[in-house]
Backbone bond lengths (Angstrom), bond angles and torsions (degrees), N, CA, C in turn:
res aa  C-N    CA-C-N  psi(-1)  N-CA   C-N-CA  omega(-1)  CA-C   N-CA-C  phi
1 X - - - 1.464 - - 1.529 109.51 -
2 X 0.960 114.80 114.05 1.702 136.55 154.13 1.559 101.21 -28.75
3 X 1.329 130.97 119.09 1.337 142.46 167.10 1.452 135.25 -115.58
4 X 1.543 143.09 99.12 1.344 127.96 -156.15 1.176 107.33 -77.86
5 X 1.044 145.24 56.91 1.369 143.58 164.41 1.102 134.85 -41.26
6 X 1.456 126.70 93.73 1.829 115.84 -175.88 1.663 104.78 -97.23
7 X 1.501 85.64 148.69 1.888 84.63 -171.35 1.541 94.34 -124.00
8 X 1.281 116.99 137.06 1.662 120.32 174.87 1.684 105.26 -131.16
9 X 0.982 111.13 141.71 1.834 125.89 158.06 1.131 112.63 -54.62
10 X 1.400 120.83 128.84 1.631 126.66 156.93 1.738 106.92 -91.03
11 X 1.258 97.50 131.90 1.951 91.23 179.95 1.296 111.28 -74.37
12 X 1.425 113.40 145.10 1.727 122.62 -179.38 1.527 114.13 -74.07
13 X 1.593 106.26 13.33 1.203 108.26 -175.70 1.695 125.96 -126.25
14 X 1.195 129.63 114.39 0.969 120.26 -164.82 1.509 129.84 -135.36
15 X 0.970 148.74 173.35 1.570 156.24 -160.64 1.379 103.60 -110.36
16 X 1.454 128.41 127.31 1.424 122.78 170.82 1.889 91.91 -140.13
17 X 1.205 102.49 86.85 1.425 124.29 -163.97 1.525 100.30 -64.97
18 X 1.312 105.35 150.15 1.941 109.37 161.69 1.336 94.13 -105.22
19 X 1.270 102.93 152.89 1.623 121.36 -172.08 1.380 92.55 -64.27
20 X 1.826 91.13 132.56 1.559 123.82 -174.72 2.016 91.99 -78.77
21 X 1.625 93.38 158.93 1.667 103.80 152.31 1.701 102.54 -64.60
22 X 1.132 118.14 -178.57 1.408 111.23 -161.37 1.402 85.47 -112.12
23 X 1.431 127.02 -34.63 1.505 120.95 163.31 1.398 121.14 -54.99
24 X 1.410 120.76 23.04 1.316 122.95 -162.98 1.483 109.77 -145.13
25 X 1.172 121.22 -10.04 1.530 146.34 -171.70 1.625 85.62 -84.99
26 X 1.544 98.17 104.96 1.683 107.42 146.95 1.648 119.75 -160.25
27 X 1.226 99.64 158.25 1.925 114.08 -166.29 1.692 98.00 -26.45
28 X 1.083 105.13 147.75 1.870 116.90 179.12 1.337 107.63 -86.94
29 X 1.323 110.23 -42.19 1.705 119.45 172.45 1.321 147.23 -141.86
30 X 1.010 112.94 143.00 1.710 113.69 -147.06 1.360 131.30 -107.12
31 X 1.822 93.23 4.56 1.131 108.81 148.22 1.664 121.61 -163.12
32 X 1.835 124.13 -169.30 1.644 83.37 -178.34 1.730 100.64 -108.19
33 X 1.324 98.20 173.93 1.450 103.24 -171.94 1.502 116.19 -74.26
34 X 1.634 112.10 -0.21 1.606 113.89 165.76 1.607 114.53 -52.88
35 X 1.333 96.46 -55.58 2.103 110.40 178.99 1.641 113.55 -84.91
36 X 1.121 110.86 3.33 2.035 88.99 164.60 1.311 83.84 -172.10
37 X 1.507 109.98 161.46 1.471 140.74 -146.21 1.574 86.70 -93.17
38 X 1.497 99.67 164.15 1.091 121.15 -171.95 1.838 124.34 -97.12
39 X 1.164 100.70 19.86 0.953 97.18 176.71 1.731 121.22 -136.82
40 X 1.305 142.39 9.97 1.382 152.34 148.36 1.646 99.60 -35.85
41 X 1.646 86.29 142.38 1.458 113.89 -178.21 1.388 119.43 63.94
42 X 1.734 124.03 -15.68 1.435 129.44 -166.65 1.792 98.31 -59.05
43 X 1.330 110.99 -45.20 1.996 100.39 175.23 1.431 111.24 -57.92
44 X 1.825 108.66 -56.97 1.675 83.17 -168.39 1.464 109.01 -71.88
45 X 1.092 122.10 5.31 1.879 91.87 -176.76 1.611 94.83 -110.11
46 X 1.661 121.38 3.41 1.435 105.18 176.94 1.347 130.71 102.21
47 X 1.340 113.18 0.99 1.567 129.44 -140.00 1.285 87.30 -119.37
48 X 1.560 108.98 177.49 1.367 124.75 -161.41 1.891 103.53 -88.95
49 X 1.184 141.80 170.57 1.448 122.74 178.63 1.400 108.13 -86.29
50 X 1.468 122.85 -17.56 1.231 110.20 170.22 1.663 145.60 -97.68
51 X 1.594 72.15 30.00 1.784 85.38 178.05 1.812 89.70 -85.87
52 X 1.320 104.06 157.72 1.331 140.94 -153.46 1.632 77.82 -82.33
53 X 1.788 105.65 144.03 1.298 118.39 -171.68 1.504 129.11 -41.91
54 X 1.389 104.23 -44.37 1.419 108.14 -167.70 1.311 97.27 -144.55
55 X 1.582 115.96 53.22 1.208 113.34 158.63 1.131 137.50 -105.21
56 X 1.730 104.98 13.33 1.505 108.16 160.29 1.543 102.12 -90.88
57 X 0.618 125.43 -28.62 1.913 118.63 -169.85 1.655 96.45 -72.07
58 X 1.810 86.42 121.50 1.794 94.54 153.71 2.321 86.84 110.39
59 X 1.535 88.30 -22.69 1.805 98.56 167.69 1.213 127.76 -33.28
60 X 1.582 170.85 64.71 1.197 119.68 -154.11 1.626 103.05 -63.28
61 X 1.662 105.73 -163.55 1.341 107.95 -146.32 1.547 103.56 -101.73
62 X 1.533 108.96 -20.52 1.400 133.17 170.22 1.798 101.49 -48.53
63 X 1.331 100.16 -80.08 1.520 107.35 -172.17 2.100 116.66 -45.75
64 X 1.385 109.45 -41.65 1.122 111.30 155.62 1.250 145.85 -53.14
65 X 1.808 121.58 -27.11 1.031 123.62 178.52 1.300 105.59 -106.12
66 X 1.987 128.55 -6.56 1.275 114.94 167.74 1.264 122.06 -111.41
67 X 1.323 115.60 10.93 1.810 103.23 -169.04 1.475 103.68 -173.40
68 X 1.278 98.48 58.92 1.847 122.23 158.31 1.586 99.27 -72.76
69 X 1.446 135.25 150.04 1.060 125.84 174.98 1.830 97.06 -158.57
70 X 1.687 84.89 114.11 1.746 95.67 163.81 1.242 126.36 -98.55
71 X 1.393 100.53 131.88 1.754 96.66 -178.36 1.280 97.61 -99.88
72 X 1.898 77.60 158.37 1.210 106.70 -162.34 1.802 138.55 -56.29
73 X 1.309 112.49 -7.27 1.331 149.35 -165.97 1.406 126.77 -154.91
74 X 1.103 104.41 126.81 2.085 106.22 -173.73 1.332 79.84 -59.34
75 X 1.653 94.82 149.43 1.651 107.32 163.91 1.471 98.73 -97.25
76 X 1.703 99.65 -172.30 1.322 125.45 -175.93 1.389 106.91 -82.62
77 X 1.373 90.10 168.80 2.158 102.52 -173.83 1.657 94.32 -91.49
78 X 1.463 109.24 130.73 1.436 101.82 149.32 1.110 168.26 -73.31
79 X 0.803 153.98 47.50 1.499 171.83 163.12 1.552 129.67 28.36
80 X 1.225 132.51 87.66 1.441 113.79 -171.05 1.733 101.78 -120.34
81 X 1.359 95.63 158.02 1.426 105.29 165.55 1.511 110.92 -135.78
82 X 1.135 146.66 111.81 1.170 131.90 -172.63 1.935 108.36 -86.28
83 X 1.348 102.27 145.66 1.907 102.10 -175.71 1.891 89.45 -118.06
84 X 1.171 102.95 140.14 1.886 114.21 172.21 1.690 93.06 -124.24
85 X 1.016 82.38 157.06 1.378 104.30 150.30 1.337 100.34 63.38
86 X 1.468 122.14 50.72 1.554 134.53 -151.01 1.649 117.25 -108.12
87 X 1.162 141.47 93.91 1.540 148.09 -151.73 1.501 108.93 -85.73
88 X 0.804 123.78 -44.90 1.473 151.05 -160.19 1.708 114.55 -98.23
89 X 1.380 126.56 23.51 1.674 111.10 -162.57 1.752 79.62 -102.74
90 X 0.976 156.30 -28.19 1.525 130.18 158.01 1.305 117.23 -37.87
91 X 1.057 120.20 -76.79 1.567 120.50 176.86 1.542 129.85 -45.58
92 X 1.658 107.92 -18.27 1.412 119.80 173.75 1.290 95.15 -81.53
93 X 1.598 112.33 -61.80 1.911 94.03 -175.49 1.251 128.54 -24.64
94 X 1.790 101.29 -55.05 1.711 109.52 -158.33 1.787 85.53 -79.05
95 X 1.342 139.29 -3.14 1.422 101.64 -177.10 1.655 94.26 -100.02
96 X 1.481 115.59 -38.53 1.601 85.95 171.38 1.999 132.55 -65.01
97 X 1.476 106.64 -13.39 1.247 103.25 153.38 1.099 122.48 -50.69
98 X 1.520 127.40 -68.51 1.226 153.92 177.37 2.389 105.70 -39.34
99 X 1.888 95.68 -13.08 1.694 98.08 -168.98 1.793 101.35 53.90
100 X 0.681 148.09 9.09 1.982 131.16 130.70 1.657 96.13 13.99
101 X 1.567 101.00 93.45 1.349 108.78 150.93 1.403 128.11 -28.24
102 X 1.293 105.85 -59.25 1.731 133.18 177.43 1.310 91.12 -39.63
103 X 1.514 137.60 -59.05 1.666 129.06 -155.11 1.479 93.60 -87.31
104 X 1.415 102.76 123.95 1.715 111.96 166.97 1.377 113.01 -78.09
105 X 1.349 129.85 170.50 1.445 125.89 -159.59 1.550 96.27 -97.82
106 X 1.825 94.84 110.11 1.703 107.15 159.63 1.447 102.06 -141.14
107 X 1.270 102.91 174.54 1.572 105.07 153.27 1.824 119.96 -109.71
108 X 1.479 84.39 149.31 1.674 98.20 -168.93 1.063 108.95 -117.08
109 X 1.895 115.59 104.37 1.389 133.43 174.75 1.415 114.39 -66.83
110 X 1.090 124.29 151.69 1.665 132.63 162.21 1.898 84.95 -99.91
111 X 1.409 89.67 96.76 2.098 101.27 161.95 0.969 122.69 -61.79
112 X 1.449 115.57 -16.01 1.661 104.00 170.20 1.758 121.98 -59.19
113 X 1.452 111.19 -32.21 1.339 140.87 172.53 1.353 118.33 -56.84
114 X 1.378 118.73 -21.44 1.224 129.29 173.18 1.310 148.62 -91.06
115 X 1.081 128.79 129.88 2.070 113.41 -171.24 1.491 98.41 -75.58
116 X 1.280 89.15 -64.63 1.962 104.12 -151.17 1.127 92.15 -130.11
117 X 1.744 123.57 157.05 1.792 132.84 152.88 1.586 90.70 -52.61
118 X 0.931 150.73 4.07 1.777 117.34 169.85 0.907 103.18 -101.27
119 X 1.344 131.02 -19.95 1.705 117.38 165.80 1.385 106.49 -51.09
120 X 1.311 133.96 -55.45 1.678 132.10 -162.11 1.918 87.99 -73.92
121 X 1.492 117.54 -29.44 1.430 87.70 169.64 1.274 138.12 -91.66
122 X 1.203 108.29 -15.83 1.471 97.94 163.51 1.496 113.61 -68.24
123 X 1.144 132.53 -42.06 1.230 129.97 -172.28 2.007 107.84 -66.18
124 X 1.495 124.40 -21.59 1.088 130.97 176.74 1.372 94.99 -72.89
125 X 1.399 143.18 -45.41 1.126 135.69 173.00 0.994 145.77 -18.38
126 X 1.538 96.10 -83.09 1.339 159.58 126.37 1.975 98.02 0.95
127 X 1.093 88.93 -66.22 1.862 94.47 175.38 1.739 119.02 -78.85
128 X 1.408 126.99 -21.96 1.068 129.56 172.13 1.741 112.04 -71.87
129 X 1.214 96.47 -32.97 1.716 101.82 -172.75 1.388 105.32 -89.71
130 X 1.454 127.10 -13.67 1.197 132.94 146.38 1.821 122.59 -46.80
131 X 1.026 104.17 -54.09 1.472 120.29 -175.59 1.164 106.80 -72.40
132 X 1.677 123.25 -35.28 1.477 89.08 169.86 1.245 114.84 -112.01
133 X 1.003 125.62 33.85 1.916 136.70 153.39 1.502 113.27 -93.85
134 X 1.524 107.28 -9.97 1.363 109.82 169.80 1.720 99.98 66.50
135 X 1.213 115.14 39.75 1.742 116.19 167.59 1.531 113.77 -147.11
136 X 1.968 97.02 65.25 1.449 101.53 173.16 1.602 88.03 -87.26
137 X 1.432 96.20 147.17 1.380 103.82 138.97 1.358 148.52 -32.88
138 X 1.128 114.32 -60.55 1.699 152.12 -149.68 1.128 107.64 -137.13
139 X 1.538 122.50 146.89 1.230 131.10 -164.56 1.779 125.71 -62.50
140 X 1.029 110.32 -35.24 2.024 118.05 -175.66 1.689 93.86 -117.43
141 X 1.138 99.31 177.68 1.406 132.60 176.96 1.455 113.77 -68.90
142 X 1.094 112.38 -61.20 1.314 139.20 178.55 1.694 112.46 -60.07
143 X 1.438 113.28 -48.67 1.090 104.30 172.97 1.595 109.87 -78.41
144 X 0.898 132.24 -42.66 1.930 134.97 160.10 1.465 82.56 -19.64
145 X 1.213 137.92 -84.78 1.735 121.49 -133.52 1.647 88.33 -79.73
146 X 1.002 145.39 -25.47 1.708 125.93 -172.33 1.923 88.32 -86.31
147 X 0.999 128.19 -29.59 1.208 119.58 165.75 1.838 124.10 -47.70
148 X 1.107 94.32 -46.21 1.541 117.73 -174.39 1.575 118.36 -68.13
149 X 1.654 93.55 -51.45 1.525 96.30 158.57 1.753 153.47 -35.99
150 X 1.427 87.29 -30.44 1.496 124.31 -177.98 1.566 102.04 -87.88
151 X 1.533 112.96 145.82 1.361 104.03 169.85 1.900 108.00 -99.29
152 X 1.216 111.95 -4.52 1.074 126.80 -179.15 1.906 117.09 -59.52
153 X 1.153 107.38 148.55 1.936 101.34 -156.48 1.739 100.74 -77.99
154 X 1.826 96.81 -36.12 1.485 108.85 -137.07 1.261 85.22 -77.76
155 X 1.241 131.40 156.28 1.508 134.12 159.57 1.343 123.02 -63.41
156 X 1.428 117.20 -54.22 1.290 120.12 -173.97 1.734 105.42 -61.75
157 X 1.237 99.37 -49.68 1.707 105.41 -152.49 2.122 88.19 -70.24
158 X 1.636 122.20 -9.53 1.599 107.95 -179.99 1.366 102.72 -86.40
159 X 1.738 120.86 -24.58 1.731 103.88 -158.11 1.799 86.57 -95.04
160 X 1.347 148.28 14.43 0.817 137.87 -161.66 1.461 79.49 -119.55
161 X 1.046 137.75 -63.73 1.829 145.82 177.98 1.371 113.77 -42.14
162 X 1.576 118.85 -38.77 1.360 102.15 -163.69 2.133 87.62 -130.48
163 X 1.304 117.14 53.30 1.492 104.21 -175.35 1.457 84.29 -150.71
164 X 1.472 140.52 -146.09 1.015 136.58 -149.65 1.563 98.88 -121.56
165 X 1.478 104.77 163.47 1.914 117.69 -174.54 1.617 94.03 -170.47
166 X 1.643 97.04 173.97 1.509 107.23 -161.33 1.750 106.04 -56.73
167 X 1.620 103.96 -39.53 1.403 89.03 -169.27 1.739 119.35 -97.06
168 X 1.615 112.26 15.34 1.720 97.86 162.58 1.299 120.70 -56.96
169 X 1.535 112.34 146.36 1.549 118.70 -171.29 1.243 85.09 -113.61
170 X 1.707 138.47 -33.53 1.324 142.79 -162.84 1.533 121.75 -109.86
171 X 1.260 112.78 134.00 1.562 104.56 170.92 1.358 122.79 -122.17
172 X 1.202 118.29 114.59 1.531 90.73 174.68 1.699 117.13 -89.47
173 X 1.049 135.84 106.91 1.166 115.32 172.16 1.376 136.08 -67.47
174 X 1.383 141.10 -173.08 1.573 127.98 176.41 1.372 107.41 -165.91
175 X 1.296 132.36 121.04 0.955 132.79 174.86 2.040 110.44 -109.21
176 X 0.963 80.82 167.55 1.576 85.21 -175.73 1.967 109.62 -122.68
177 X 1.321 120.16 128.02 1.447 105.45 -168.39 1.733 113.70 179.33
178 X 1.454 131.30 119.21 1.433 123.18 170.06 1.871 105.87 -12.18
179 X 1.380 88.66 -77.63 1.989 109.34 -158.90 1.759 96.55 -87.01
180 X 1.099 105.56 161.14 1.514 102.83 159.44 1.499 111.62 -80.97
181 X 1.576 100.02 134.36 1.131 114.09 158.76 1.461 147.52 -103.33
182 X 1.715 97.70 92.16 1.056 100.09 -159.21 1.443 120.30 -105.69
183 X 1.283 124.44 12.44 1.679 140.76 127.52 1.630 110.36 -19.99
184 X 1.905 126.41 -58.05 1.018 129.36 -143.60 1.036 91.79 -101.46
185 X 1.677 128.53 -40.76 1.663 125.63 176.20 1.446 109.09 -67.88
186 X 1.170 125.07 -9.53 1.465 119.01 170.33 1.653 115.90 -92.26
187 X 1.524 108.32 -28.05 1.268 87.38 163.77 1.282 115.86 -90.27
188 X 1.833 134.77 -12.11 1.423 114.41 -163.97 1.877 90.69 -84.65
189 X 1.565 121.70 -20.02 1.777 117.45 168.84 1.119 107.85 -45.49
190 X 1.801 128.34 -35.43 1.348 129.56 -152.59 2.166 101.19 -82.08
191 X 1.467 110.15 -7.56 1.529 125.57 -167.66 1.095 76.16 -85.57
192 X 1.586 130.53 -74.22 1.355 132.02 -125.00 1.073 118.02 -109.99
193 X 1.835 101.02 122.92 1.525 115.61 -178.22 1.374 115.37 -90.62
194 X 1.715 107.57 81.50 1.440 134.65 -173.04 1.481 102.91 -145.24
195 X 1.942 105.42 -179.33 1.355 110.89 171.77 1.335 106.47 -123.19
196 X 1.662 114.16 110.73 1.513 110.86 174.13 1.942 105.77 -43.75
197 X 1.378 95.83 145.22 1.430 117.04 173.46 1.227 137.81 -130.79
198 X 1.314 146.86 130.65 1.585 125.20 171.65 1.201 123.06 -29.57
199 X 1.415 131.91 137.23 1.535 112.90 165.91 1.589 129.24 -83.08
200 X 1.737 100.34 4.04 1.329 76.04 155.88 1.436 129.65 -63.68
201 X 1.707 126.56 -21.22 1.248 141.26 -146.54 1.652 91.32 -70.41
202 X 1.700 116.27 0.89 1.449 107.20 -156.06 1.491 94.61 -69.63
203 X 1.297 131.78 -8.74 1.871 115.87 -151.77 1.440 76.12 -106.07
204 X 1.588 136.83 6.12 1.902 111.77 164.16 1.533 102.19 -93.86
205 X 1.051 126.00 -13.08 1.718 120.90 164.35 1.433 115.42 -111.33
206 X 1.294 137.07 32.96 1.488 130.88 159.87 1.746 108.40 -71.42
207 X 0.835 126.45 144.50 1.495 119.22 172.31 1.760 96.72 -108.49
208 X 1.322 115.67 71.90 1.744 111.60 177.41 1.447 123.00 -18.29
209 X 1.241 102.39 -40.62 1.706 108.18 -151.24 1.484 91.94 -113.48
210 X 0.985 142.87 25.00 1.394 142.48 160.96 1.381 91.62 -122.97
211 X 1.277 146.60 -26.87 1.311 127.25 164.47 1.334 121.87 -87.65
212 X 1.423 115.21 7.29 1.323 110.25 162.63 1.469 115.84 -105.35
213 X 1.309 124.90 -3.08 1.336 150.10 155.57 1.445 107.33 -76.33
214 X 0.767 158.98 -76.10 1.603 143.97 159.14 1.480 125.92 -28.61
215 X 1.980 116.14 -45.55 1.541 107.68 161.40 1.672 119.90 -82.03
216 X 1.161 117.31 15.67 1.555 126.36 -169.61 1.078 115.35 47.52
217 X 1.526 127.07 73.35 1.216 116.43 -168.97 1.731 89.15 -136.49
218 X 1.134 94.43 173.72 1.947 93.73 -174.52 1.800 108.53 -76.01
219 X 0.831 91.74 146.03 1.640 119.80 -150.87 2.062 92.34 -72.11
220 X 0.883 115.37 -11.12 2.205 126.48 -174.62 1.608 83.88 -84.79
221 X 1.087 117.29 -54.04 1.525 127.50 -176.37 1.543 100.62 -30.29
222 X 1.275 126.30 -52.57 1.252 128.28 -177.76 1.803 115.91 -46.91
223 X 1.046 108.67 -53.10 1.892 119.95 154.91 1.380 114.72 -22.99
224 X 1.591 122.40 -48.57 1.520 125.35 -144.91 1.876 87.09 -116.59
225 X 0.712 125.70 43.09 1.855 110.59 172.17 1.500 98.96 -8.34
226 X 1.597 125.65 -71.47 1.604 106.75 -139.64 1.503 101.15 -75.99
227 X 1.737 118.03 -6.70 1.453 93.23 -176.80 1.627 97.45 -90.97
228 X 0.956 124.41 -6.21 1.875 123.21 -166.50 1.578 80.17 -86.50
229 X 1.128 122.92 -70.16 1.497 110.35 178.03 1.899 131.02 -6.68
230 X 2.005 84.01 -62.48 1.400 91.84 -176.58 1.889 114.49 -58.18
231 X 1.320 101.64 -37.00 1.567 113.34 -174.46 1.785 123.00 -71.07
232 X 1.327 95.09 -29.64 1.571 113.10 163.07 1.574 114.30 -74.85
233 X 1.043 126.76 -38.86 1.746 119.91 165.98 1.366 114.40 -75.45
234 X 1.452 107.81 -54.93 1.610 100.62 162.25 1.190 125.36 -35.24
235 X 1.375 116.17 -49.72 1.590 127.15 174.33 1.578 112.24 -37.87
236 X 2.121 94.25 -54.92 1.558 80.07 -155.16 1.875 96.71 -107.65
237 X 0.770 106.72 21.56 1.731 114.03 162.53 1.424 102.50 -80.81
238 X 1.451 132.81 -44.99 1.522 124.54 -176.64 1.514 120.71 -95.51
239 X 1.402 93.71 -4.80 1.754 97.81 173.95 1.510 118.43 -62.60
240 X 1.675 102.94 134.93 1.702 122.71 -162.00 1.558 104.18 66.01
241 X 1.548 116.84 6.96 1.575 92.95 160.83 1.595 127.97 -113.88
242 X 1.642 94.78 -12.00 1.807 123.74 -162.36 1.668 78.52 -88.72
């Protein structure tokens, strides 16, 4: 089976902010790293090239000059496959609850929940630099980034909000991995009674205005994707630190 697989870099570089003045709290990035390269502004502000394009702008200057944090090891490439038109995401939940051999280890987005793939990457980040500071939340790896995704505190009430329920039509899946692995997307395609898709196709299943209703943000926001974008990473770049 033919698989659209898009694979993107997570940067080895990341922000583990001290709580901003609140007059100082603004979006981390200003746009996503699908449409421009990852490396603008990294000379003038000093920074490493693989910090994420425009994630010093909007910084204050405090958080930048004390608590840049490189991990210790390039991470892995991410992996997505997006599924539409999906019949079956009840029965996938309860079998990856259930650990279903058959499902190889990813996480499974409800895409309606989503702007852009840089939301799932910052929040994949976000969970790697967790793991090796030893301050996940939540028990696996995997569940850390559907955790992360969510702006929501509680654990239970985020992997239930932003993972699968009776009525997702969309999945995005994500694997994490050097090479693509496309052994594991062929068998988790072989679960799902959907149609793999490009991920660009993700902006025909975003539901805008239910994801700006979940990060509490004003409801017009839904109109503008790239600025709800910026406010949804912002969101979850400072979550447990704001």
């Amino acid at each position: 089976m033919s698989l659209p697989i898009a694979s993107f870099a997570l940067p080895s570089l990341f922000l583990t902010p001290l709580p901003p003045p609140p007059s100082e709290i603004a979006p981390i990035l200003s746009a996503s790293p699908t449409a421009q390269s990852f490396a603008p502004h990294a000379q003038s502000q000093n920074l490493e090239p693989d910090m994420p394009a425009s994630l010093a702008q909007g910084i204050p200057s405090h958080i930048l000059a004390e608590s840049p944090t490189k991990l210790e090891h390039n991470l892995p490439a991410m992996h997505i496959v997006l599924f539409r038109n999906v019949k079956n995401a009840d029965a996938l939940r309860k079998r990856v609850i259930a650990a279903d051999p058959a499902i190889p280890d990813c996480v499974l987005v409800n895409a309606a929940l989503v702007v852009d793939v840089f939301q799932v990457q910052t929040a994949a980040t976000r969970a790697f630099l967790a793991q090796r500071q030893n301050t996940m939340k939540t028990k696996t790896l995997l569940s850390e980034v559907l955790y992360n995704i969510s702006p929501l505190f509680g654990i239970s009430e985020s992997l239930k909000t932003i993972g699968l329920s009776k009525s997702t039509t969309a999945i995005l899946a994500v694997m994490f991995a050097e090479n693509e692995p496309l052994d594991k997307f062929q068998s988790l395609a072989s679960c799902i009674d959907g149609t793999p898709s490009p991920v660009y196709e993700l902006e025909l299943e975003r539901d805008t205005l239910q994801i700006a209703k979940l990060f509490n943000l004003d409801q017009t926001l839904s109109k503008s994707p790239d600025r709800l974008l910026e406010l949804v990473v912002g969101t979850i770049a400072l979550k447990n630190y704001s």
